[in-house]
N, C-alpha and C positions, 0 to 999 in steps of 0.2 A: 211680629207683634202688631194691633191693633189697637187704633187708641180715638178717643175726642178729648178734647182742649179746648175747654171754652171760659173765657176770664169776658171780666167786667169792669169796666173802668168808669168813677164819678170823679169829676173835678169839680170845687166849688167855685163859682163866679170870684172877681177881685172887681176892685176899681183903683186910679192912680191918681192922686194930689196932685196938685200944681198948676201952672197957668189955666184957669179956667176954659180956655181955648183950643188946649191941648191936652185935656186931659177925658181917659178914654178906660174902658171898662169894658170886662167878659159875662157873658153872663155861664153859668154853670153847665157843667156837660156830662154826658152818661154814654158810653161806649160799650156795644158788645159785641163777641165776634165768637164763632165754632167754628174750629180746625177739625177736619177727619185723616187720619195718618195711616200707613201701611209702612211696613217698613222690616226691618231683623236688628237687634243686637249678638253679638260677642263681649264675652269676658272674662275674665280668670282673677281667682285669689290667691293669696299666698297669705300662708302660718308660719310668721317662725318667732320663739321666743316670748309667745302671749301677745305679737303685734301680728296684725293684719293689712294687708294692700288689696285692695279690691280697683279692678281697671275695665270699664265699659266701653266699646266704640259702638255707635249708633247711629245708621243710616235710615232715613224713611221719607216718603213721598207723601207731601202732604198738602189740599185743598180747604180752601175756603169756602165751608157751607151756607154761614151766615154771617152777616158783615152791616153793622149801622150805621147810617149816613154820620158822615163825620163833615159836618159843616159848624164850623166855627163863629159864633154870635156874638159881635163886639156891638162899640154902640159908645158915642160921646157923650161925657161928661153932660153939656149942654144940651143936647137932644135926645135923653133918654128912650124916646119910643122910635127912633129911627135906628133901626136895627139893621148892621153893616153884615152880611152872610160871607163867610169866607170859605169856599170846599178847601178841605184840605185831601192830599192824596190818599187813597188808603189803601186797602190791600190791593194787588193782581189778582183775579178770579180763577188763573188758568193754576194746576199744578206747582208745585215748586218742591225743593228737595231739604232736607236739613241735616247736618250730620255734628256729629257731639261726640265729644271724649270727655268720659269724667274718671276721679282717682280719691277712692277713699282711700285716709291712710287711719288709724287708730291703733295708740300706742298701748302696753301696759297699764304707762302712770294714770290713765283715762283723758287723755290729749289726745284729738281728734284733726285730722284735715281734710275739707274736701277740695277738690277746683276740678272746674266745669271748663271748656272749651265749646262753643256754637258757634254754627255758619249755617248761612239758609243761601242758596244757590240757583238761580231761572227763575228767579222773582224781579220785578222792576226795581224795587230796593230792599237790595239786599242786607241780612244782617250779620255782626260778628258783637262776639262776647266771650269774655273772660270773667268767672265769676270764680273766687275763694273765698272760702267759710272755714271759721274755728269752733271746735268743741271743746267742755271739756265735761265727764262723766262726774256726777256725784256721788 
């Protein structure tokens, strides 16, 4: 399987109350990034009794094509136009790997579940995640 993956991410700016002296504010940010992947699945389903189990494992090698400065733009309360820059880490440019197991199950009654498993590996920071979700059919 071959794949791109590209999200976008807008934060809106805040600011924070309090002692005039200490109080300090973001201004708003916009994130984008394209992943290119290679990689293969395996999986198998099973029928029985009008339920079904569907089970995916999923390996693939995946790189960072395009990636936006991620510099963080705070800035005091009292000095609004002195604008504090913070880089924040963001992706490693080289390679890195990800693998996922997911498990739909779907009953009869029209009750659903999913759960995800992810790991991404030979990246400077690395991720893990567990995600489950409910259905239910109308």
């Amino acid at each position: 399987m071959i794949g791109l993956d590209y999200w976008r991410s807008r934060i809106s700016g805040y600011s924070e109350q309090g002692d005039s002296l200490l109080q300090m504010g973001a201004r708003g940010q916009q994130y984008e990034q394209l992943n290119a992947s290679l990689g293969g699945q395996i999986g198998k389903r099973i029928n029985s009794h009008g339920a079904s189990v569907k089970s995916l494992l999923r390996l693939t090698a995946e790189q960072v094509v395009t990636d936006s400065d991620r510099t963080l733009e705070s800035f005091q309360r009292n000095a609004p136009n002195f604008n504090i820059k913070t880089p924040v880490n963001g992706t490693d440019e080289r390679p890195f790997g990800r693998l996922s197991a997911q498990v739909d199950i779907h009953l009869p009654s029209g009750w659903g579940m999913n759960l995800n498993a992810m790991s991404t590996f030979g990246n400077r920071q690395d991720d893990r995640s567990i995600m489950a979700s409910f259905s239910y059919d109308l």
